[in-house]
C-alpha positions as CSV (number, residue, x, y, z in Angstrom):
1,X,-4.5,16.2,32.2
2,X,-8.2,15.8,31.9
3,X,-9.7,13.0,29.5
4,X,-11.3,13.8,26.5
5,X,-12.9,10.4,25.5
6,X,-15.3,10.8,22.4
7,X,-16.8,7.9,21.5
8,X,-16.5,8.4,17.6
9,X,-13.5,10.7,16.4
10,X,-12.5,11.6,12.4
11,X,-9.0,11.6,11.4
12,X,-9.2,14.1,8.5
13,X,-6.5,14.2,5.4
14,X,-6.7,17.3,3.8
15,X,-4.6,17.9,0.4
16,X,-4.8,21.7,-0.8
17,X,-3.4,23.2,-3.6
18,X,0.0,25.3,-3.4
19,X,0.4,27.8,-1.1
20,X,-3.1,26.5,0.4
21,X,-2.3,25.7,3.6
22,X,-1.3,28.6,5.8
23,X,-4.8,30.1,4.5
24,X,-6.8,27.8,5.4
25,X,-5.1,27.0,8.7
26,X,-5.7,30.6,9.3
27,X,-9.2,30.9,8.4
28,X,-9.9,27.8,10.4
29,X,-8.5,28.6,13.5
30,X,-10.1,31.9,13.1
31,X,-13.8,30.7,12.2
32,X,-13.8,26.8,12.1
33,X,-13.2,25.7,16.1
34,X,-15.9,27.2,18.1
35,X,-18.8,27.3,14.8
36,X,-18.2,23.5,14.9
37,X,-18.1,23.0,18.8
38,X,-21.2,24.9,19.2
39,X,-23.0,22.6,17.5
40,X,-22.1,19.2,19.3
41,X,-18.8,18.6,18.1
42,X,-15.2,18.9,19.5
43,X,-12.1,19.4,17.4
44,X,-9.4,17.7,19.2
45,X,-6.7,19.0,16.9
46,X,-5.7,20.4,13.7
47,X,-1.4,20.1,12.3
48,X,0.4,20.8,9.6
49,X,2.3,17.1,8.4
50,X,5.6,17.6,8.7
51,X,6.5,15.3,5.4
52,X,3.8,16.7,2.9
53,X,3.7,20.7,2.6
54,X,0.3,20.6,0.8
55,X,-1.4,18.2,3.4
56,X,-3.7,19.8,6.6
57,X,-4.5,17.3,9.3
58,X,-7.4,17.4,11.5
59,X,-9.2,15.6,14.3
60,X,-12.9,16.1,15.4
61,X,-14.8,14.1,18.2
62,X,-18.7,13.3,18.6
63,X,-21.0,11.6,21.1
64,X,-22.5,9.1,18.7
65,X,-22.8,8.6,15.3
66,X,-27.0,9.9,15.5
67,X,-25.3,13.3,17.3
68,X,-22.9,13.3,14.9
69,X,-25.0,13.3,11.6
70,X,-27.0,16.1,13.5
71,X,-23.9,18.7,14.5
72,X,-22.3,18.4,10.4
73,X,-26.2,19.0,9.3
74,X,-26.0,22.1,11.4
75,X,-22.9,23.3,10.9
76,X,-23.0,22.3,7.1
77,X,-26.5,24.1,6.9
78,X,-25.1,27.1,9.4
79,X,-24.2,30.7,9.1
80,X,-20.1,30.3,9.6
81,X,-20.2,27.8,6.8
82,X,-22.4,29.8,4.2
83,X,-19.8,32.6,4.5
84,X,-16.4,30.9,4.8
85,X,-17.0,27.7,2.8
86,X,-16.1,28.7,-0.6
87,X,-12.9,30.4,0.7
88,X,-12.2,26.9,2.7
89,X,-13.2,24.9,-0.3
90,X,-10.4,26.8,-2.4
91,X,-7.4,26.2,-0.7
92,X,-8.7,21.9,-1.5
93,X,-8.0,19.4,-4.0
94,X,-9.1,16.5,-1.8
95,X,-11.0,16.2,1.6
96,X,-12.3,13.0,1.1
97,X,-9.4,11.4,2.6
98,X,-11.3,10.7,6.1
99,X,-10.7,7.8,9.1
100,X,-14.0,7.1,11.0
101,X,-12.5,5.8,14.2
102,X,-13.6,4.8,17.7
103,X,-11.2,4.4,21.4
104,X,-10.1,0.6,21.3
105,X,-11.6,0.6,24.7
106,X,-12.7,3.1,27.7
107,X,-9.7,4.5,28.4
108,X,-7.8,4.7,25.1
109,X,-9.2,8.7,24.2
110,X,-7.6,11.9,23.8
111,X,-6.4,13.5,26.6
112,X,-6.3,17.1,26.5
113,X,-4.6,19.9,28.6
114,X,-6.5,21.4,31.7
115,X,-5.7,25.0,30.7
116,X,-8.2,24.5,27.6
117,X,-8.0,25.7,23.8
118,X,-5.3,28.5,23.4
119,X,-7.3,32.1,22.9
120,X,-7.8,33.8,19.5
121,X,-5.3,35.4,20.0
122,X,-2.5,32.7,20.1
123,X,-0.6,33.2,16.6
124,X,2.5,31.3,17.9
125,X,2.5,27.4,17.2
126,X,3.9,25.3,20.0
127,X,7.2,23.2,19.1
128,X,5.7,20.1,20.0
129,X,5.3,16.7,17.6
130,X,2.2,14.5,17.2
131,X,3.6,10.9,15.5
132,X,0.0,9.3,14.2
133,X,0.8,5.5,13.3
134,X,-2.1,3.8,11.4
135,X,-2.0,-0.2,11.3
136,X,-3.7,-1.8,8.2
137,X,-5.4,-5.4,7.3
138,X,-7.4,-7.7,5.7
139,X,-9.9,-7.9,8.8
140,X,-10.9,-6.0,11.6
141,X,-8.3,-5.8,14.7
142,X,-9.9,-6.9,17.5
143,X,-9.3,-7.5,21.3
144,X,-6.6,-10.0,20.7
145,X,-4.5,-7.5,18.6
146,X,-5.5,-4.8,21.4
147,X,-3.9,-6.7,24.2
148,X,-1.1,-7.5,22.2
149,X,-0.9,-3.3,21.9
150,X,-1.2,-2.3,25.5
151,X,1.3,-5.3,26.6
152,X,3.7,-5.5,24.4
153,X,3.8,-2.4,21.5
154,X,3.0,0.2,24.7
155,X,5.3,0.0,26.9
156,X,7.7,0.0,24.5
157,X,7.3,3.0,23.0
158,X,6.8,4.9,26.0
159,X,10.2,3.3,27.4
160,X,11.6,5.1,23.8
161,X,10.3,8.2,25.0
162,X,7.0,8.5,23.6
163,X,3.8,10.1,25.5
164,X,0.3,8.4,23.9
165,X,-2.2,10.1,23.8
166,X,-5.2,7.5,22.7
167,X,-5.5,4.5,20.1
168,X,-8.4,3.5,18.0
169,X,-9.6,1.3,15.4
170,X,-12.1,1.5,12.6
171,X,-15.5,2.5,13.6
172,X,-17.7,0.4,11.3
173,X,-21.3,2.3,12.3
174,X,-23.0,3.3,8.6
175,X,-21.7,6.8,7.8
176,X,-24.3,8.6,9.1
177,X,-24.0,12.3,7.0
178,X,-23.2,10.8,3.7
179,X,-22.1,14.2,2.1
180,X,-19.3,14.2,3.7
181,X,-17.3,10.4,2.4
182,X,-15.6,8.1,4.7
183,X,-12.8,5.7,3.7
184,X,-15.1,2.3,3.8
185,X,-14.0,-1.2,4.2
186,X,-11.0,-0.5,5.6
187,X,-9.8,-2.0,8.7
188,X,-7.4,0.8,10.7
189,X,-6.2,0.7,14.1
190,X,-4.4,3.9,15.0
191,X,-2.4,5.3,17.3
192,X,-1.2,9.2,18.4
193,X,1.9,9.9,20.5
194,X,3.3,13.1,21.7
195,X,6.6,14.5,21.4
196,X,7.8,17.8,23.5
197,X,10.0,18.8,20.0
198,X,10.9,17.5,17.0
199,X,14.2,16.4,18.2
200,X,12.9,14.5,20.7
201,X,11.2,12.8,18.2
202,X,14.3,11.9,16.7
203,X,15.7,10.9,20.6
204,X,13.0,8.6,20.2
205,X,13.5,7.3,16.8
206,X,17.1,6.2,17.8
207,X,16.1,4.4,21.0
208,X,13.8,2.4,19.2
209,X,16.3,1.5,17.0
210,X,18.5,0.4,19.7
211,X,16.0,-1.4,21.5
212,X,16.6,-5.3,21.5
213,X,13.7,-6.1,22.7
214,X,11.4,-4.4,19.8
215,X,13.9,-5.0,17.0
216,X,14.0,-8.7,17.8
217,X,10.5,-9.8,19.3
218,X,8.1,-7.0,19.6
219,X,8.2,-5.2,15.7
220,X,8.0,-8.5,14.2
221,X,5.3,-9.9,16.3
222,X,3.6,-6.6,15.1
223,X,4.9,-7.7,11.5
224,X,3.1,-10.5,11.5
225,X,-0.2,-9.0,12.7
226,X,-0.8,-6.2,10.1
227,X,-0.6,-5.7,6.6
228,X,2.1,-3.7,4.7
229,X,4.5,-1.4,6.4
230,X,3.0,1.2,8.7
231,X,1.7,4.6,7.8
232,X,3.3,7.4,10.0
233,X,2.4,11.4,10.0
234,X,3.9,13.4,11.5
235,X,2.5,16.4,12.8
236,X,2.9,19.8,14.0
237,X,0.1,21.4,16.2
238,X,-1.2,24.6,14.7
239,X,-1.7,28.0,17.3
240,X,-5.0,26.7,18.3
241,X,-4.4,23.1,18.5
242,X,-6.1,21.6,21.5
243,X,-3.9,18.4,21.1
244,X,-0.2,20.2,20.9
């Protein structure tokens, strides 16, 4: 695996209107990847949630917030967007629904597949699961709830079965291309796993629920730390998902 660390990534909530999705997960596979990557940006991954049949899910990474405001102007204010925008646009109720999020620290990106972005061609979705968790409270997690992450909520989960793939938390930088919205003042820390099938997902469900150790210390010890219950999607990689 090669790492895939950009400094500022959007988790994207999309809710379309009936029968919506498999058109616009067409026409963005088709015309939305490499228009947006030209510009400065990298889409990390784009699913289908697995609990919501009208819901797309999609990632995109940038440099830094100036490059980022600079790559949606372009691609906004490009050629692929004049044309297809309207078509995207009416698959959508709501695309407001957006996570601005940075790595917790320097080595918490994506990591993505050496073999690269599967062709045009690729029709085919892979079997595999993404599980994104998203942790919410009253004040920003900082590097006290990240240790308490990467030594005691990590290994955990990986010891269920679970390959992660990065976490983040809220990236707090003004939103720098304020057509698009962000969700503001919230306080998110979020973390992506990996899952071969959607049975081992379930493999992994059931050894967590047999673990002593996170049923009796770890989960609540991560209880106390957040607010509310945790959010989970899960997801299902689409033909031209780079994360899949």
């Amino acid at each position: 695996m090669n790492d895939l660390r950009s400094p500022v990534v959007e988790l994207r909530q999309y809710t379309l209107r009936p029968g919506g999705r498999d058109v616009l997960i067409e026409l963005f596979d088709r015309e939305f990847v490499e228009s947006q990557e030209e510009v400065g940006m990298t889409i990390l991954g784009q699913f289908r949630d697995l609990d919501r049949p009208d819901r797309f899910v999609w990632l995109r990474g940038f440099e830094d917030m100036p490059g980022r405001a600079e790559a949606l102007a372009a691609f906004y204010g490009g050629p692929t967007w004049k044309e297809h925008g309207a078509a995207a646009n009416a698959t959508m109720i709501d695309s407001d629904d957006v996570l601005l999020l940075r790595p917790v620290t320097a080595h918490s990106g994506f990591p993505v597949p050496a073999a690269g972005r599967p062709p045009l061609s690729q029709t085919t979705a892979p079997p595999s699961c993404v599980l994104a968790t998203i942790y919410h409270r009253d004040h920003p997690f900082d590097a006290r709830f990240a240790e308490f992450f990467e030594h005691e909520v990590h290994p955990e989960l990986v010891r269920a079965g679970a390959e992660l793939l990065g976490w983040f938390m809220t990236e707090h930088s003004e939103n720098t291309f304020p057509a698009l919205p962000v969700r503001a003042g919230e306080n998110v820390f979020v973390w992506f796993a990996r899952f071969p099938s959607l049975e081992q997902f379930g493999v992994y469900e059931s050894r967590l629920e047999r673990s002593v150790r996170w049923q009796d210390k770890v989960q609540p010890a991560l209880a106390e730390l957040i607010t509310g219950v945790p959010l989970q999607l899960r997801l299902a990689p689409t033909a031209r998902s780079l994360l899949r």
